[in-house]
Z-matrix of the N, CA and C atoms (Angstrom, degrees):
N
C 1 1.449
C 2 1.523 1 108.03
N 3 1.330 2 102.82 1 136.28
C 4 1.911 3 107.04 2 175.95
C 5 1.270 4 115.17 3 -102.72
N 6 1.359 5 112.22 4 148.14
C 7 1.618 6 118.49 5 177.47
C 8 1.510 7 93.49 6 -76.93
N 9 1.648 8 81.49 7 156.84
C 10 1.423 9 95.70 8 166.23
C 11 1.739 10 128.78 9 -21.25
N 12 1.363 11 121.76 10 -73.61
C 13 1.284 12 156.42 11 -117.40
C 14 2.134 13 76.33 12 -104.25
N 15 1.242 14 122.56 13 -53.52
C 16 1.714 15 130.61 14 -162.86
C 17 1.965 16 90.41 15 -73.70
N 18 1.363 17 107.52 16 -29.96
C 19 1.260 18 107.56 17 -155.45
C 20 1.723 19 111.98 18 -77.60
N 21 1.926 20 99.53 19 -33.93
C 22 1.246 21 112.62 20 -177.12
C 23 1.671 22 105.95 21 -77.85
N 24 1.621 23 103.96 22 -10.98
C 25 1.792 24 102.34 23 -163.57
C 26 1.831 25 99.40 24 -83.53
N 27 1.469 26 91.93 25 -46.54
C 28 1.580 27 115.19 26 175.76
C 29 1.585 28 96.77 27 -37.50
N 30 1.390 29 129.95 28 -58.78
C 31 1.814 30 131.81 29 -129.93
C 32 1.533 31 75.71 30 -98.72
N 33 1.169 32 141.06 31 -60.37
C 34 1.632 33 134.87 32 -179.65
C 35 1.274 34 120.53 33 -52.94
N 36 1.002 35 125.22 34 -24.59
C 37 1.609 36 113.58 35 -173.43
C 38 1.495 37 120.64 36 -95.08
N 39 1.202 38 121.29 37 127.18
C 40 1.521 39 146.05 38 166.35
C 41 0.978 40 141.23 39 -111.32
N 42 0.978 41 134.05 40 -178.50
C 43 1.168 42 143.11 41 -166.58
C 44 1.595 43 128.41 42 -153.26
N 45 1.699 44 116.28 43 120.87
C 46 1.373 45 110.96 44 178.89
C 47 1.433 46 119.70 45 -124.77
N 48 1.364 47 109.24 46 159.10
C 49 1.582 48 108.58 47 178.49
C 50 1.002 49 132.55 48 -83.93
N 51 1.448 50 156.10 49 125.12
C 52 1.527 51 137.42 50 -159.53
C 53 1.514 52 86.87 51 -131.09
N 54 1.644 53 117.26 52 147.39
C 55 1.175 54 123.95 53 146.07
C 56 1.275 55 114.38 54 -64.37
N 57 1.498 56 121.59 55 138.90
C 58 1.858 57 138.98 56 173.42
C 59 1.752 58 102.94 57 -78.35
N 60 1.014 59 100.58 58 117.60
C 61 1.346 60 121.51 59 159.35
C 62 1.356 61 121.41 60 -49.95
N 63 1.216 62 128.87 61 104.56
C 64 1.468 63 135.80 62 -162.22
C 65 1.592 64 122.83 63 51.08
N 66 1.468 65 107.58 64 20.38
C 67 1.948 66 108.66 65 165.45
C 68 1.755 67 88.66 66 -140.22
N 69 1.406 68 79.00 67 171.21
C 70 1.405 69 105.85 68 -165.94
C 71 1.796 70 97.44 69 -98.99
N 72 1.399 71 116.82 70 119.54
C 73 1.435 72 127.00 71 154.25
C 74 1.652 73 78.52 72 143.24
N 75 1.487 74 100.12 73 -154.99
C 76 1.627 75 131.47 74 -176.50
C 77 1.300 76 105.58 75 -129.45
N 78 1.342 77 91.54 76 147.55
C 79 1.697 78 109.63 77 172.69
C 80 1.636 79 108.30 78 -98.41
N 81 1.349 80 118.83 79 134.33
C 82 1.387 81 109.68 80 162.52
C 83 1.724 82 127.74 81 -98.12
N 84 1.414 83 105.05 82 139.24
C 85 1.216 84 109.32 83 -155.72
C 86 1.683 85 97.60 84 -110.26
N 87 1.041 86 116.45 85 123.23
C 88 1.617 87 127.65 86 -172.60
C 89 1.456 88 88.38 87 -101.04
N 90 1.941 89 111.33 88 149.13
C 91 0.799 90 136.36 89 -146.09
C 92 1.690 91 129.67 90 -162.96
N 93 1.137 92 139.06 91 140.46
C 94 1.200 93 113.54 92 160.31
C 95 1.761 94 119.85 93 -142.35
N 96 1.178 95 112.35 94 123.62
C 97 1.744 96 114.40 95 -178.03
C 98 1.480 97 107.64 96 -43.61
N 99 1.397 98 95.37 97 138.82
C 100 2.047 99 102.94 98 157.72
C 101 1.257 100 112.58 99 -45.96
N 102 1.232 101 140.27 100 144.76
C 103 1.210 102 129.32 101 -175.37
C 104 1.554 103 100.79 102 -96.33
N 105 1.472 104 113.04 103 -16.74
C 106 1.777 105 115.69 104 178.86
C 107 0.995 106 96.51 105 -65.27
N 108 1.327 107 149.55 106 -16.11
C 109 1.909 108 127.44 107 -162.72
C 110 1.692 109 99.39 108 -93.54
N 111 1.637 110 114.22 109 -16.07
C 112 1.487 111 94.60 110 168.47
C 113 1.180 112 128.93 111 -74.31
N 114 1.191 113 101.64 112 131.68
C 115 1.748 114 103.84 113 174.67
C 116 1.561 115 110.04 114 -118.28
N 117 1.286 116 138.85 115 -7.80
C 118 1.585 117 137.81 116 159.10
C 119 1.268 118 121.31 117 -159.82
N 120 1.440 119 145.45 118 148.69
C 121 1.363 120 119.58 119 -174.82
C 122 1.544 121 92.56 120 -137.92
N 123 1.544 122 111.73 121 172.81
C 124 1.427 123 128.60 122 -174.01
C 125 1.464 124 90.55 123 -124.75
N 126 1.424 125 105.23 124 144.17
C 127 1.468 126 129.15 125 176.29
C 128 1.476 127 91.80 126 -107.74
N 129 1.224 128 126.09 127 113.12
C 130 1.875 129 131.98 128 142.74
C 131 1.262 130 125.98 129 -62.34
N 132 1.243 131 124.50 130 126.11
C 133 1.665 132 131.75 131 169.32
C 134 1.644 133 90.55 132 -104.57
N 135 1.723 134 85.53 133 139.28
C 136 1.863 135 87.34 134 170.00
C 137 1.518 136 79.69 135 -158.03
N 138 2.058 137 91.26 136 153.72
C 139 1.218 138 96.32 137 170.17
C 140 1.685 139 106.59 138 -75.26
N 141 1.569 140 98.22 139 148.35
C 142 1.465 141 121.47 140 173.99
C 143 1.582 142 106.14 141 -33.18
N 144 1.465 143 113.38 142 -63.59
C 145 1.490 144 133.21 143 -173.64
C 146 1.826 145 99.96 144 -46.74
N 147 1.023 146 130.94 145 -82.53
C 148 1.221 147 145.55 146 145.82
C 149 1.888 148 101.67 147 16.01
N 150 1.495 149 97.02 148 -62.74
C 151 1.792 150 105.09 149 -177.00
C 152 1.359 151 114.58 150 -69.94
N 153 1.330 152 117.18 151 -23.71
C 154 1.442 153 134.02 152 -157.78
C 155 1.499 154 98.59 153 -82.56
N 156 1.598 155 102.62 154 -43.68
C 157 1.868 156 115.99 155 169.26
C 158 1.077 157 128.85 156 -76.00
N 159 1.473 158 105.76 157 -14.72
C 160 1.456 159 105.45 158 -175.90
C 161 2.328 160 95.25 159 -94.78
N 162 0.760 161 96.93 160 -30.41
C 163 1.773 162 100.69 161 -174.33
C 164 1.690 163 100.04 162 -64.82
N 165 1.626 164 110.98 163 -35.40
C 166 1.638 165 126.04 164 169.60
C 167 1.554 166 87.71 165 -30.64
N 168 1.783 167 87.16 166 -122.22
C 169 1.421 168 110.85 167 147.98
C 170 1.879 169 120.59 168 12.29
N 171 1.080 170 108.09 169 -41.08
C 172 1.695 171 108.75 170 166.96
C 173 1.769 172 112.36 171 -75.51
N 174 0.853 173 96.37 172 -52.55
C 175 1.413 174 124.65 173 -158.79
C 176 1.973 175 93.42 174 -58.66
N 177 1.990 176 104.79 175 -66.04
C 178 1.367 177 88.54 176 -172.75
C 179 1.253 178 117.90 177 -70.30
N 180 1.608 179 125.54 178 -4.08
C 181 1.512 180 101.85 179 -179.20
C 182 1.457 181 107.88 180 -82.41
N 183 1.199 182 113.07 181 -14.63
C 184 1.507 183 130.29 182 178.71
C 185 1.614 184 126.91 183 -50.30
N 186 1.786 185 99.10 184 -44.09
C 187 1.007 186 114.61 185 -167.80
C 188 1.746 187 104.37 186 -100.16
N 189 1.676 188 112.74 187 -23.70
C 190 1.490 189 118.05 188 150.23
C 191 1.529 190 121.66 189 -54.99
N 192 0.956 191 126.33 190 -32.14
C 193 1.912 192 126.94 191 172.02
C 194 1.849 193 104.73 192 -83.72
N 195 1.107 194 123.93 193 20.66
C 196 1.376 195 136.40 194 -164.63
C 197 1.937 196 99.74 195 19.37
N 198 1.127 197 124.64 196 29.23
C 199 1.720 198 118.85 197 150.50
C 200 1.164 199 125.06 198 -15.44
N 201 1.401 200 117.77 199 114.00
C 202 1.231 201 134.73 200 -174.86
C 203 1.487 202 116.52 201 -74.00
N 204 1.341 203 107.02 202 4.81
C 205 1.758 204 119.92 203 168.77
C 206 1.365 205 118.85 204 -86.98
N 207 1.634 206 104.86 205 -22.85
C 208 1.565 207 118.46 206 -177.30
C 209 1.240 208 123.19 207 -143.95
N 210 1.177 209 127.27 208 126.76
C 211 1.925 210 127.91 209 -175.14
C 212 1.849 211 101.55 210 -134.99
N 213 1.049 212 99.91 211 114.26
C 214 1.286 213 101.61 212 -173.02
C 215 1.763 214 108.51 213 -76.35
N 216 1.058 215 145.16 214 159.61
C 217 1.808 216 120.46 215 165.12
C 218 1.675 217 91.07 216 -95.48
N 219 1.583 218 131.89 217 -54.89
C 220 1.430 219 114.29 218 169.58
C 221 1.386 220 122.06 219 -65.50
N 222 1.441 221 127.07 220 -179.33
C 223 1.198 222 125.73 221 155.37
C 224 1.530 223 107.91 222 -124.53
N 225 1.092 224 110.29 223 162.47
C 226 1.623 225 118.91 224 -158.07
C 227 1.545 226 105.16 225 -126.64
N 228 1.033 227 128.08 226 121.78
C 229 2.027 228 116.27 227 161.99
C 230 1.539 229 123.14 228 -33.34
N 231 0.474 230 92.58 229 130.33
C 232 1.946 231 87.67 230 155.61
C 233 1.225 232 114.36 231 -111.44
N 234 1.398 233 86.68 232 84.16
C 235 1.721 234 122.99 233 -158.22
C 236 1.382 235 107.96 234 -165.31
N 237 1.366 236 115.61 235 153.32
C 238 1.674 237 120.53 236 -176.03
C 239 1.535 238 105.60 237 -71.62
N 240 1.254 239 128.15 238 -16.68
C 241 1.521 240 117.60 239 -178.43
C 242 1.680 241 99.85 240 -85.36
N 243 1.767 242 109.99 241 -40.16
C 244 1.485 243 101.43 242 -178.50
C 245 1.156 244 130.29 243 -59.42
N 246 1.809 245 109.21 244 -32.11
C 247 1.255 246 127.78 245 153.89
C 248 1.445 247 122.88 246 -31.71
N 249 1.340 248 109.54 247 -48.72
C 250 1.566 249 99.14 248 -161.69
C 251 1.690 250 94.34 249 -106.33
N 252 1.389 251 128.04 250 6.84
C 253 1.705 252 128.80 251 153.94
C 254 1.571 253 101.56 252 -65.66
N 255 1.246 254 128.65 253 -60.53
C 256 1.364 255 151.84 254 -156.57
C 257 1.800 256 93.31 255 -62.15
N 258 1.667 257 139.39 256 -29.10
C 259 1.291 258 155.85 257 -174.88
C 260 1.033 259 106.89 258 -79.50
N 261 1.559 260 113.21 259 -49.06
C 262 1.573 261 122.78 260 -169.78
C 263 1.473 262 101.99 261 -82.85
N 264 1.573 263 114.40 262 -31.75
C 265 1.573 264 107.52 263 -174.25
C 266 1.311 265 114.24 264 -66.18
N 267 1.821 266 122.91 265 -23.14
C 268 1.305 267 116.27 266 179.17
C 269 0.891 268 111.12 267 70.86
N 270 1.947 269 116.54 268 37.09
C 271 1.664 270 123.78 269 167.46
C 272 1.472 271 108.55 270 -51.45
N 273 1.602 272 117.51 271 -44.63
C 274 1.511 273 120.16 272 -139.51
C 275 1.840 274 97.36 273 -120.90
């Protein structure tokens, strides 16, 4: 459980991608929102499974832009069989 004060730092902070100026990939730029511009928020429930596909799905477009955040040594489909290689590999 978070205090107050970790909870509001947690819900503001982001993250954006910038293209690098004379190299090849993106830089990520850490960040955090004003907390005055909120005015209401929505809490999401998702199934777990759901997250597990969506981080998939993160991952291969990730490793298609060759991102210097991620290098896979296999490559996987982005496909239901690559999916379930990518489970057994114990990426996540």
């Amino acid at each position: 459980v978070l205090n107050l004060e970790r909870f509001v730092g947690e819900c503001t902070h982001g993250a954006r991608f910038e293209e690098r100026d004379n190299e090849v990939g993106y830089e990520v730029i850490w960040f955090h929102y004003d907390v005055n511009i909120v005015r209401r928020a929505v809490h999401l429930f998702r199934d777990p499974f759901d997250n597990i596909v969506s981080r998939f799905h993160h991952e291969v477009h990730m490793n298609e832009r060759k991102s210097p955040h991620l290098h896979w040594k296999v490559n996987f489909g982005n496909n239901a069989k690559g999916f379930r290689e990518w489970c057994r590999y114990g990426i996540f």
